[in-house]
N, C-alpha and C positions, 0 to 999 in steps of 0.2 A: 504494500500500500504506500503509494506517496505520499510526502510531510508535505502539508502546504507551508508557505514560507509569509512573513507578514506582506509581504506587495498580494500576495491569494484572497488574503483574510480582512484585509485594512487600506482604503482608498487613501488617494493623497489628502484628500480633507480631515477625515479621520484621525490620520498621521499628527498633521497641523496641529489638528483641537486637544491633541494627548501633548505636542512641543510645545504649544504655547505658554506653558508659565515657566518654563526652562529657560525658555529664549524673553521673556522678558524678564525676568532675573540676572539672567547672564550677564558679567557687565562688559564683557568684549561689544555688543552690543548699543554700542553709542549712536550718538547721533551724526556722526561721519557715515557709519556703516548701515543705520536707517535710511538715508537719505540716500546712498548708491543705489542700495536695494528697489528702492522709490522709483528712481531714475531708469534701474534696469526695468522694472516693468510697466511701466510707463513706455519709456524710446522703443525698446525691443521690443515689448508686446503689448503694445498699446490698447487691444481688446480687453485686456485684463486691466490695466487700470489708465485712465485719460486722463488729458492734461488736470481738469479739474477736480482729479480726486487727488490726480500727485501732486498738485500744489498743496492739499488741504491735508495730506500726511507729511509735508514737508514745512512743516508752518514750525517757525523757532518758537512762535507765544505758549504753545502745546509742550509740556514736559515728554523728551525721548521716549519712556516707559509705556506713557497714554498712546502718543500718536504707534508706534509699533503693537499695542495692546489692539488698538481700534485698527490696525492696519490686517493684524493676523485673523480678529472675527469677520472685518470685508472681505479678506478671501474666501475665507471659511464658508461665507454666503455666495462667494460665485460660483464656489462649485470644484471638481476635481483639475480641472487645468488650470484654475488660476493657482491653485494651490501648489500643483508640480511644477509652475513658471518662478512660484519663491522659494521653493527649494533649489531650483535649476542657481536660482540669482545669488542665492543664500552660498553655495557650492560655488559657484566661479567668483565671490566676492571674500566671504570667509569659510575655508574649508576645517580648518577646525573646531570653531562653532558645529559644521555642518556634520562633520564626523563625530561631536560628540553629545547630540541629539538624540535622547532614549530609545526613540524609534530605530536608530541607526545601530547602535549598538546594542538594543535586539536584532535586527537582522544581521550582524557579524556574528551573535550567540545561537542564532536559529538556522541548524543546517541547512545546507539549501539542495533541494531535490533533484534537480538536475544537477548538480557539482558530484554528487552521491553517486552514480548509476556511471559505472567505470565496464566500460567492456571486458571479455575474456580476454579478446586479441582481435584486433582488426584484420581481417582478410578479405584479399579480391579475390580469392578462387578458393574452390574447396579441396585443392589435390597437397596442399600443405609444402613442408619443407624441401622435401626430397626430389618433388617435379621441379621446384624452383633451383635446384644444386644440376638437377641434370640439364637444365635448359641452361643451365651458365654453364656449365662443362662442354656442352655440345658446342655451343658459341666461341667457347676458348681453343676447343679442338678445330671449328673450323678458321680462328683467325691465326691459328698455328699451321694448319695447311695452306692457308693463305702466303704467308708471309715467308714462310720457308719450305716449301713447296719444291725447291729444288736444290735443297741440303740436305747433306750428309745425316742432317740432325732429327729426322724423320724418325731412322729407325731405332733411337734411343727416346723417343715417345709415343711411339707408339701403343704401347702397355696402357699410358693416360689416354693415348684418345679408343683403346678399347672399351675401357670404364667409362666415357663422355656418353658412348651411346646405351649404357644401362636401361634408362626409361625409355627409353626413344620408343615410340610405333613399331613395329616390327617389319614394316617398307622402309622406314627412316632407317634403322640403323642398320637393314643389309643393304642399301646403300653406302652408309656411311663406312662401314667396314669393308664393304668391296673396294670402294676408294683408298683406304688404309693399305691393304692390300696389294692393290695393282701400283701404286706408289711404294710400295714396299720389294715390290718384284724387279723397278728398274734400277 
């Protein structure tokens, strides 16, 4: 049975509304790092928040705490992408805030399903090790006929390129060894 993992079980809004007293606590969370935030979603995704709501979470008369307090329930009301657009911003702005957000660090604590599920062995064919030794032997026998094909040095390899055509087909390698052979005769 598969372990669902919390992105299975818990929406990015979800997520949000369990961080948010973390992240307003947090005091890395200033009002430099409010106001980027602002900004990222706002310029970059403007769907998610417009000029006139980013001006009004970026208002200096509002204490940091408030306007990010009131900024994390507006997303929280628009729903699951604005919410993954302040974690996106949250993450390319400060990442270690962002990594160490309870959410976050249950999901480093909660194995994750697919990470789990390891194959026996990857294979392209199902004839395993030994077709794969004789198609590299065959190969090496014939780039040894090849290349020396008309040296002395034939007939002290031959013995290897007997053993090349082990698996071979049984057209393949009375081929293969007739060739051994009549190369072996001149």
């Amino acid at each position: 049975m598969a372990q669902l993992t919390l992105k299975d079980t818990e929406g990015y809004d979800e997520q949000l509304h369990s961080d948010a007293e973390f992240l307003c606590s947090h005091q890395r969370m200033d009002t430099e790092l409010v106001d980027r935030l602002v900004l990222q979603l706002n310029r970059i995704y403007p769907q998610t928040l417009s000029d006139k709501e980013a001006c009004k979470f970026r208002s200096l008369r509002v204490p940091t705490k408030l306007r990010l307090s009131e900024l994390l329930k507006y997303l929280h009301g628009k729903g699951d992408d604005a919410c993954y657009e302040f974690y996106r911003a949250l993450h390319i702005h400060a990442e270690d805030v962002y990594f160490s957000l309870p959410t976050r660090i249950r999901q480093r604590e909660m194995p994750d399903s697919r990470s789990t599920i390891i194959p026996d062995r990857f294979e392209l064919n199902d004839r395993g090790p030994i077709f794969f030794l004789s198609c590299f032997s065959f190969a090496v026998g014939i780039a040894i006929l090849y290349y020396y094909r008309e040296s002395q040095r034939l007939r002290c390899i031959e013995a290897f390129l007997h053993c090349s055509a082990v698996k071979l087909s049984k057209d393949a390698k009375d081929i293969f060894i007739s060739y051994v052979e009549v190369r072996k005769q001149k």
